[in-house]
VODO-525350 format. One line per field, with one value per residue: residue number from 1; x, z, y of N, C-alpha, C in turn. Coordinates in steps of 0.001 Angstrom, whole numbers, always signed. Atoms other than C-alpha are relative to their C-alpha. Layout:
<sites>
nr [NUM; ...]
n_X [X; ...]
n_Z [Z; ...]
n_Y [Y; ...]
ca_X [X; ...]
ca_Z [Z; ...]
ca_Y [Y; ...]
c_X [X; ...]
c_Z [Z; ...]
c_Y [Y; ...]
</sites>
This chain:
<sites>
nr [1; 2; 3; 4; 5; 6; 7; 8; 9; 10; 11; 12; 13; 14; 15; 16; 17; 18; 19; 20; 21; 22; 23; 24; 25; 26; 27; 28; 29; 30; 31; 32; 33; 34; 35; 36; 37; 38; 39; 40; 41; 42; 43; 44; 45; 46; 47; 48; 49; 50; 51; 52; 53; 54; 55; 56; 57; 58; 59; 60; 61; 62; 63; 64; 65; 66; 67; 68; 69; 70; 71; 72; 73; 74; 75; 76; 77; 78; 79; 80; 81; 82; 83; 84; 85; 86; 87; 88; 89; 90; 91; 92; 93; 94; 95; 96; 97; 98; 99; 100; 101; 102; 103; 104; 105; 106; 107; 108; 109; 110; 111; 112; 113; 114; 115; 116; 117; 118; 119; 120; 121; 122; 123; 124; 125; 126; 127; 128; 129; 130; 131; 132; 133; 134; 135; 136; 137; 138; 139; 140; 141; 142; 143; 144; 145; 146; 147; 148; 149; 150; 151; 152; 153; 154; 155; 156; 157; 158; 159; 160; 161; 162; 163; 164; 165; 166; 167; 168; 169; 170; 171; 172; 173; 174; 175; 176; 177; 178; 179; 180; 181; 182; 183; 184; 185; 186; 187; 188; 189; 190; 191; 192; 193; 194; 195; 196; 197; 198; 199; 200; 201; 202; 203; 204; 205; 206; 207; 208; 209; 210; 211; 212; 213; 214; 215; 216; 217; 218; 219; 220; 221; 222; 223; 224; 225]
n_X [-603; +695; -567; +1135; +568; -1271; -611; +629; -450; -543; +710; +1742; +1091; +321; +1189; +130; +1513; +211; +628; -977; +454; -798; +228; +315; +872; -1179; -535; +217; -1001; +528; +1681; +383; -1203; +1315; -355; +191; -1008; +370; -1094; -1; +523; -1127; -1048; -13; -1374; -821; +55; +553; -257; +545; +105; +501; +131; -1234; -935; -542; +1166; -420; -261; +1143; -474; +882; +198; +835; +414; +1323; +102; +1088; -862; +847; -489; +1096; +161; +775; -69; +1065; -353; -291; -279; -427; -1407; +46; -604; -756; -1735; -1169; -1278; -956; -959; +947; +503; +940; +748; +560; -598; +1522; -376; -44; -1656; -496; -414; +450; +394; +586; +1625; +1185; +755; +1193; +452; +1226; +1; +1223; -828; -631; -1514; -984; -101; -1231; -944; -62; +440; +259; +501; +146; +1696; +753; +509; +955; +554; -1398; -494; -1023; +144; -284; +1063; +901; +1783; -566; +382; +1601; -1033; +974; -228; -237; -1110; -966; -1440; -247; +942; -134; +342; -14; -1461; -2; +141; -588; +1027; +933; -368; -1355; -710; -1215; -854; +1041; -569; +885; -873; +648; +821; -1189; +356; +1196; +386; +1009; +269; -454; +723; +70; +1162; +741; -95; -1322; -1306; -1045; -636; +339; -1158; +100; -189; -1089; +384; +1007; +381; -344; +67; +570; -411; +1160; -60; +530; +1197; +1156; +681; +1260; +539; -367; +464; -1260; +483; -1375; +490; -827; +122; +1014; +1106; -322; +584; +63; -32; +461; -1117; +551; -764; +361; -1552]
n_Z [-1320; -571; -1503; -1430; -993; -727; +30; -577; -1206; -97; -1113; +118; +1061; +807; +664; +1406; +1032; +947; +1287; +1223; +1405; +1590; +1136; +1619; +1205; +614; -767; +951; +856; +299; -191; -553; -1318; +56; -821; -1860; -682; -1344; -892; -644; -1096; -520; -996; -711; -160; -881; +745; +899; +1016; +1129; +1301; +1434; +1002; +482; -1069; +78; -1407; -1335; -92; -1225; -1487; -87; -1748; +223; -1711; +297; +1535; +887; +457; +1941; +864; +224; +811; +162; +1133; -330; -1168; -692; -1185; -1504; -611; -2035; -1328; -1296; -70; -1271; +421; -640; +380; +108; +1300; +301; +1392; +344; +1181; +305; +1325; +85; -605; +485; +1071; +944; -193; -994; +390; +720; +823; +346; +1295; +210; +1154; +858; +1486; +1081; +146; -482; -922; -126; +520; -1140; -1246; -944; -1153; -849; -989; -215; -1096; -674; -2405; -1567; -1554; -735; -1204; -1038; -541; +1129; +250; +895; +1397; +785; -107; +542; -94; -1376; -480; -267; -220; +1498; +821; +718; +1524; +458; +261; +1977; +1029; +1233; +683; -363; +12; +259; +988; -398; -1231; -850; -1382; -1730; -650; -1406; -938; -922; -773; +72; +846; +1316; +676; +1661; +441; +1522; +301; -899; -1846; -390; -31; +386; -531; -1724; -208; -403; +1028; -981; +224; +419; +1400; +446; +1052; -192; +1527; +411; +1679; +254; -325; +756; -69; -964; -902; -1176; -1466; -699; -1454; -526; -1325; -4; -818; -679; +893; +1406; +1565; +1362; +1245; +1346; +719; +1211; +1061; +1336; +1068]
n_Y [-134; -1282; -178; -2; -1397; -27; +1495; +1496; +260; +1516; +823; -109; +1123; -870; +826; -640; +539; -519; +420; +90; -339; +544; -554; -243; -1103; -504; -1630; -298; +53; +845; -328; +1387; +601; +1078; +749; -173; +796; +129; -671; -1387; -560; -1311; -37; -1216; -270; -1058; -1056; +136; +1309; -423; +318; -897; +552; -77; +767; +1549; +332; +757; +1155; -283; +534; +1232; -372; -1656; +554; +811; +123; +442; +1214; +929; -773; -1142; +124; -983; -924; -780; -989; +152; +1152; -408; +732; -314; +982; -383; +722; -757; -678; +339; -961; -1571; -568; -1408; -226; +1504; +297; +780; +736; +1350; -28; +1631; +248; +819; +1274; -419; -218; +720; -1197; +715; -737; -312; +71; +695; +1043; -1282; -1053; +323; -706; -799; -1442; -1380; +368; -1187; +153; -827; +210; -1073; -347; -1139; +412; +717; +285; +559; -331; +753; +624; +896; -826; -1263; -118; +1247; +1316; +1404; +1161; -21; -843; +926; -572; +839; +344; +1065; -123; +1361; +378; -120; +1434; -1558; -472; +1176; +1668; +59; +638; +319; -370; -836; -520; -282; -1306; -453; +931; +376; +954; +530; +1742; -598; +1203; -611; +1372; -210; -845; +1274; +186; +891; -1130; -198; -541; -852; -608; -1223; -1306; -214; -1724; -332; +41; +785; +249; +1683; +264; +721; +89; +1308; +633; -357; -1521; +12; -488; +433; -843; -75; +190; -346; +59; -726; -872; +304; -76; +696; -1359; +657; -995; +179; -316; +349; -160; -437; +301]
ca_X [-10026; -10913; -9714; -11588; -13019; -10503; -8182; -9811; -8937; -6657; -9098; -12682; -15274; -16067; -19453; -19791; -21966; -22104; -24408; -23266; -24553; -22882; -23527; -24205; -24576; -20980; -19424; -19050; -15436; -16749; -20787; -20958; -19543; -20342; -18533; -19352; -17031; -17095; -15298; -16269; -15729; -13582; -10402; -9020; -5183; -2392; -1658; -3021; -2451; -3289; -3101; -3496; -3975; -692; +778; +2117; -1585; -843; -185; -3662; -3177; -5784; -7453; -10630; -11767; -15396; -16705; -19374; -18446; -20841; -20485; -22357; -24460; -27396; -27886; -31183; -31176; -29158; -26809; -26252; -22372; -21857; -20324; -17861; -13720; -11589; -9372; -5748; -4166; -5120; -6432; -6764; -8137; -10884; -10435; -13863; -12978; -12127; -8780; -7983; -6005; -7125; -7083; -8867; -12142; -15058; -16845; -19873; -20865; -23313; -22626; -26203; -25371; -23767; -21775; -18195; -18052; -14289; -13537; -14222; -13844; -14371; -15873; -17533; -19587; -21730; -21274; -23341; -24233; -20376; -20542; -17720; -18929; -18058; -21746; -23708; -27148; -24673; -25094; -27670; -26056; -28561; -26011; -25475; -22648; -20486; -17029; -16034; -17829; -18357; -17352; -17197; -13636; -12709; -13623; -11156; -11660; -15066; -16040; -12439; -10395; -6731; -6392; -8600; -7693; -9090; -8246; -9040; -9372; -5447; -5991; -9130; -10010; -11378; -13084; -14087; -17298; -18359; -22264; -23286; -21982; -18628; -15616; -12884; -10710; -9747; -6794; -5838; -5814; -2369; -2502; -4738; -4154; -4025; -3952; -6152; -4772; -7952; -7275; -7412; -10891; -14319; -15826; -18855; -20569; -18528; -19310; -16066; -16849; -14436; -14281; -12560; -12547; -15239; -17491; -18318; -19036; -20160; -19545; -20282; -17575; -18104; -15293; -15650; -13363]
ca_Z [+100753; +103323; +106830; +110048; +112173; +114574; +114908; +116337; +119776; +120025; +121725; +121248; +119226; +116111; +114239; +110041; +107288; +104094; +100917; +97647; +94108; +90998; +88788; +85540; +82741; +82451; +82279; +79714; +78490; +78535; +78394; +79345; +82719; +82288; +85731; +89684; +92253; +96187; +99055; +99020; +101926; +104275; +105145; +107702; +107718; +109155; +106139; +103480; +100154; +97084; +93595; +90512; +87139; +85573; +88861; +89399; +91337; +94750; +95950; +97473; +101371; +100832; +104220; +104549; +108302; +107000; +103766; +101654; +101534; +97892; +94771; +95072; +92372; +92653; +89863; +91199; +94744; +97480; +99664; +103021; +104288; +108204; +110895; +113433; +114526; +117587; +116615; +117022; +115786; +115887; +112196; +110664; +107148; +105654; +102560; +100661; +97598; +96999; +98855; +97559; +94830; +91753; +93179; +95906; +94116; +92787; +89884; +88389; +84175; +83508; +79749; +77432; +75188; +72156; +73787; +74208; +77998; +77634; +75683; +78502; +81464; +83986; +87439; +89433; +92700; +93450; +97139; +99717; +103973; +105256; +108582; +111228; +114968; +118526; +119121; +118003; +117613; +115529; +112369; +110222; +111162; +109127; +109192; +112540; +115045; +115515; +116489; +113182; +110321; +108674; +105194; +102920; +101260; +97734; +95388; +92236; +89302; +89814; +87618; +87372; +84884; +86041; +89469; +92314; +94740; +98310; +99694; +103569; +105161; +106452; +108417; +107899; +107141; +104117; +101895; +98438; +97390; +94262; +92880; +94458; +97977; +97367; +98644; +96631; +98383; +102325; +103461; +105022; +103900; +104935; +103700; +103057; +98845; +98559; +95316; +95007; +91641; +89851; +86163; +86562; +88095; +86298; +84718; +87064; +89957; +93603; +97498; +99284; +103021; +105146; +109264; +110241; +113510; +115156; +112025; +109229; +105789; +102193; +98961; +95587; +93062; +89299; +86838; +82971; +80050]
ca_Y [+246491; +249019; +250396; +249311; +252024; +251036; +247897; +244216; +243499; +240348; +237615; +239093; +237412; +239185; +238735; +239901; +239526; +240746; +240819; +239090; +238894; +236495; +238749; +237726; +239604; +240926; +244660; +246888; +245208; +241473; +241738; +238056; +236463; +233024; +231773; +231663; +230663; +228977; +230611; +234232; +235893; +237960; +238489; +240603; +242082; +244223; +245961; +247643; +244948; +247498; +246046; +247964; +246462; +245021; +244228; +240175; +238365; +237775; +234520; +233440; +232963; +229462; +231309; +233827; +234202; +234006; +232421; +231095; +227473; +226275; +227880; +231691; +231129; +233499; +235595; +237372; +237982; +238625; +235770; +236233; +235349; +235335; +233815; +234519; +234368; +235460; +238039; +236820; +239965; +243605; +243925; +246825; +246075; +243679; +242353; +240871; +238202; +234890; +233833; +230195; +228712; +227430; +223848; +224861; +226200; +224903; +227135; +226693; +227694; +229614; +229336; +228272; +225187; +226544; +229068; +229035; +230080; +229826; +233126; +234937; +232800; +235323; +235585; +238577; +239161; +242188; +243375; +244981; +245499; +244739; +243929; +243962; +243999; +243136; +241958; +239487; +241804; +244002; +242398; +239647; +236327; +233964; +231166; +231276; +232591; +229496; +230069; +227947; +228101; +224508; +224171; +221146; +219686; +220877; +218180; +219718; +218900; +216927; +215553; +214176; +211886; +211057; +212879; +213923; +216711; +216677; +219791; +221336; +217646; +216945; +214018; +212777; +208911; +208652; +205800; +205727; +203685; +203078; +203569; +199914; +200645; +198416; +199937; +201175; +202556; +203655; +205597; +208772; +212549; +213192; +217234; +219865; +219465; +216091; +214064; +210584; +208765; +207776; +207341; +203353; +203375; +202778; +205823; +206688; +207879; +207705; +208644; +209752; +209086; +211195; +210967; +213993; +215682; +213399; +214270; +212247; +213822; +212052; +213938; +212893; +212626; +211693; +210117; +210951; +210030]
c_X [-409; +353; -1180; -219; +1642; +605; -567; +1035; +275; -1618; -1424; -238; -335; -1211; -75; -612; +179; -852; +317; -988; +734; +30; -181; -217; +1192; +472; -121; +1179; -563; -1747; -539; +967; -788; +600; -381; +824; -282; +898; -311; -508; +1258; +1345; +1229; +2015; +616; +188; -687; +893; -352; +601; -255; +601; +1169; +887; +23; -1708; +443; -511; -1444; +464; -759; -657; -978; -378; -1735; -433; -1032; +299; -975; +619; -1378; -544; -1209; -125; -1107; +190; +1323; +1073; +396; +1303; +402; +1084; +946; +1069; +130; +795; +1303; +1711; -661; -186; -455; -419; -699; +34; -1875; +316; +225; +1700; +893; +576; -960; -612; -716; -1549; -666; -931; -1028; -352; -942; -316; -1231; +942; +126; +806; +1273; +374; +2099; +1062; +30; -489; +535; -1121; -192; -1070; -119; +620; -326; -39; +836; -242; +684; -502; +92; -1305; -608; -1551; +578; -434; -568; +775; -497; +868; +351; +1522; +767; +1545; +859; -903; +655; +139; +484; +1779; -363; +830; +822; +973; -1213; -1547; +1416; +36; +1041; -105; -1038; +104; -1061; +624; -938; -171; +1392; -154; -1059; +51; -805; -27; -1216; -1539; -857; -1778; -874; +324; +1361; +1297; +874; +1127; +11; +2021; +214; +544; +961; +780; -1057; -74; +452; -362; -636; +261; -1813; -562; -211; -1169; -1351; -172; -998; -176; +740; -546; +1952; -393; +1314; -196; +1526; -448; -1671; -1341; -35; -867; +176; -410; +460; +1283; -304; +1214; -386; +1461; +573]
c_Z [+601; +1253; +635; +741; +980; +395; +1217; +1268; +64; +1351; -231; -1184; -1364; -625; -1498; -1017; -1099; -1042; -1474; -949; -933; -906; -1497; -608; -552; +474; -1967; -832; -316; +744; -76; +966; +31; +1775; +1531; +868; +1169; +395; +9; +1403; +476; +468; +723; +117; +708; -892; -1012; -1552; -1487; -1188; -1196; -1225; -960; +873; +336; +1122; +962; +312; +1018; +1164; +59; +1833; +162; +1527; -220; -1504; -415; -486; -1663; -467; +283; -1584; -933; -414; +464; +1381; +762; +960; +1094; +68; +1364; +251; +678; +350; +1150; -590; +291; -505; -158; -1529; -254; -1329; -243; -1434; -580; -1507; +171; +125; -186; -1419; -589; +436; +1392; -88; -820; -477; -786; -1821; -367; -2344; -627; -635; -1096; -410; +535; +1210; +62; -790; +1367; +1560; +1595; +1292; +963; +1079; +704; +1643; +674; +1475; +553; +777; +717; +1712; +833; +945; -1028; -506; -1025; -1459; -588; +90; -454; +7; +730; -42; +343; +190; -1568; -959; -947; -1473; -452; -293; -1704; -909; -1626; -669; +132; -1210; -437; -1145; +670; +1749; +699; +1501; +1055; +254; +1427; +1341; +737; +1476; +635; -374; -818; -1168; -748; -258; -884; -344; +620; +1895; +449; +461; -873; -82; +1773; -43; +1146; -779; +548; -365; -494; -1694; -34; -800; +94; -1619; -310; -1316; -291; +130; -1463; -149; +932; +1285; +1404; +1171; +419; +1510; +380; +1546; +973; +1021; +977; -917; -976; -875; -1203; -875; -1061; -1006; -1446; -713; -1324; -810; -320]
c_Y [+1332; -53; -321; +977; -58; -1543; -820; +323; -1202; -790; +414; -443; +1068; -367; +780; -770; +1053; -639; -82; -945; -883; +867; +119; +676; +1031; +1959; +549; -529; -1730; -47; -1154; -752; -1340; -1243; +452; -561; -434; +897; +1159; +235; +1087; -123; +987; +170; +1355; +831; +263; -941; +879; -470; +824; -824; -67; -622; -1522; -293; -349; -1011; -174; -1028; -1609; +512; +963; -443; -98; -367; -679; -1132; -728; +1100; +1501; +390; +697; +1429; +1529; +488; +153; -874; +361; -780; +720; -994; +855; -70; +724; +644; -632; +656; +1507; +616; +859; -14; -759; +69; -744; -510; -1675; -228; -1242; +551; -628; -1693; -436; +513; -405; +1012; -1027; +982; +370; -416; -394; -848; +1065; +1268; -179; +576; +390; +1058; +563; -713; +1012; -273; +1130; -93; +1494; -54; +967; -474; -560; +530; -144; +387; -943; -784; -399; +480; +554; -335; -1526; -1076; -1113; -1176; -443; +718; -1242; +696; -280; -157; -1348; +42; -1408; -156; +550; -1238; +605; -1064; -1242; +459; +144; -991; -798; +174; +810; +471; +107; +915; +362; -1192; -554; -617; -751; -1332; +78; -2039; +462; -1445; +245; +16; -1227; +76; -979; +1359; -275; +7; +830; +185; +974; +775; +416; +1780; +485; +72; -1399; -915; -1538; -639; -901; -455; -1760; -513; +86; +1545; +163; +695; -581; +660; -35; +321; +736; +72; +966; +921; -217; +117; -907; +590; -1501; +1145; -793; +552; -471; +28; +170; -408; +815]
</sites>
């Protein structure tokens, strides 16, 4: 966390970008990080939020005003994270981490066969080149300047078993078809964590069609025993 030069102006456009790292390769207390997470990005507040080691984790807000919707999974270079918001509070701090719950993110293992990634399931990301400005020249916007940045639905846990959360799509139509193109299943997503029972279906490969906000989206789901 870190103070802003000087607090956002309710209503203007903001543009930011920062550079972020997975980091593999650990620290000096665990000297193997074998996990990556989605969602890093920023988020901007009224007060300062300081933490020190020992203290209860705060409750994550499920909310970053910009973010890195896949898993950041690049070990070697660089990722660019951009985009754009309206202020709609005079913020004076930005915050740079991962702001979801558990059932909310999608991580990725770096683990080799043979090792047990979960002694030390752990998760860090390098950063570098925060950006916060009132123009769009101000800072590297490679994923464009949209007012909204697009991000997918969290598929959690996928592959699943019993129970498969949709999360982010609260009131979306949604249908469910299986690895031939039959349907499954159709419904609606009637919150943003909501639970699809799936423990009776075949094991196997699904599409989850969703038509949400004039868009339609297909994402890949996979049951397992």
């Amino acid at each position: 966390m870190a103070p802003l030069l000087e607090p956002l102006v309710v209503g203007q456009t903001y543009y930011c970008s920062f550079r972020a790292n997975a980091a593999f390769g650990g620290n000096a207390e665990y000297p193997q990080i074998w996990l990556a997470n989605d969602k890093v990005g920023m988020l901007f507040t009224m007060q300062d939020r300081p933490w020190a080691w020992g203290d209860p984790y705060p409750v994550p807000p499920d909310h970053a005003h910009i973010q890195y919707p896949q898993i950041l999974a690049d070990t070697v270079g660089w990722t660019l994270v951009s985009g754009s918001f309206v202020a709609d509070s005079a913020y004076q701090y930005v915050m740079i981490g991962q702001f979801f719950s558990n059932a909310l993110t999608d991580t990725l293992q770096f683990s080799p066969e043979g090792i047990p990634w979960y002694w030390l399931p752990r998760a860090y990301t390098l950063v570098d080149a925060v950006c916060v400005s009132a123009s769009p020249d101000g800072c590297d916007l490679g994923q464009g300047v949209g007012e909204t940045q697009a991000a997918g639905p969290a598929l959690f846990p996928n592959p699943a078993q019993d129970r498969l959360v949709v999360g982010q799509r609260a009131g979306a139509e949604a249908q469910v078809l299986d690895a031939v193109g039959r349907m499954i299943w159709q419904g609606w997503i009637s919150s943003d964590r909501w639970v699809l029972e799936v423990g009776s279906w075949a094991r196997g490969a699904y599409l989850l069609r969703l038509t949400h906000h004039g868009r339609v989206e297909t994402h890949k789901f996979v049951l397992t025993e």
